[in-house]
N, C-alpha and C positions, 0 to 999 in steps of 0.2 A: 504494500500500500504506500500510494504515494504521502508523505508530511506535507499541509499546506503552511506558505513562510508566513512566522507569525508574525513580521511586520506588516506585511498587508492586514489591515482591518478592514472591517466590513464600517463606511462609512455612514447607514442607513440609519441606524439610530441616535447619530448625532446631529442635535437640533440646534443650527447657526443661524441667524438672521441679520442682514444687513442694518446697520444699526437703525435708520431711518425706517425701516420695520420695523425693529422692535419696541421702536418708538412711540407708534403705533399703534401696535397691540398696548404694551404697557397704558396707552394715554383710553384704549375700549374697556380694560380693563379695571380700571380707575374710577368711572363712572359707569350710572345706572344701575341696576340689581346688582350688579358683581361690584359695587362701592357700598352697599348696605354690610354693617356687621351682623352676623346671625350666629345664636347662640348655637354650640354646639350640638349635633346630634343624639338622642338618646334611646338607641333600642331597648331599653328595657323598660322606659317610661311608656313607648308604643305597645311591648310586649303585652303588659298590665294592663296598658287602657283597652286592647285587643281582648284578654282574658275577662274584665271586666263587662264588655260590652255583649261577649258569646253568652256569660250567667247569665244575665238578666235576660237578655231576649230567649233564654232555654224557661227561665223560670215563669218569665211573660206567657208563653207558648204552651206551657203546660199547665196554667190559672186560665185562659180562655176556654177552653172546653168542660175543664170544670165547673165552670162559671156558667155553659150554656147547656150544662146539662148533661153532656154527651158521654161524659164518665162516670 
């Protein structure tokens, strides 16, 4: 098997911009929604509000037929 020369890199993943690009970006970036600070994410607070929201509509779900009789 041929060894490829490890000074050749593979160029594709390095992300260069002329600077008046990235000028650019930097200046879209800076404003609009992407200039609002927003609190960090928090999956376990969605997880809760998720587990929270399944009870009640289970227990909702199962007081309605009770309720009209059916059980």
């Amino acid at each position: 098997m041929k060894e490829e020369n490890s000074d050749k890199q593979d160029g594709s993943y390095i992300n260069t911009l002329y600077p008046e690009d990235q000028k650019r970006v930097d200046g879209f970036l800076s404003r609009g929604v992407n200039s609002v600070p927003r609190k960090p994410f928090r999956p376990g607070r969605l997880l809760l509000l998720l587990i929270v929201v399944v009870t009640v509509l289970s227990f909702f779900s199962q007081l309605v037929p009770r309720l009209a009789g059916i059980y």
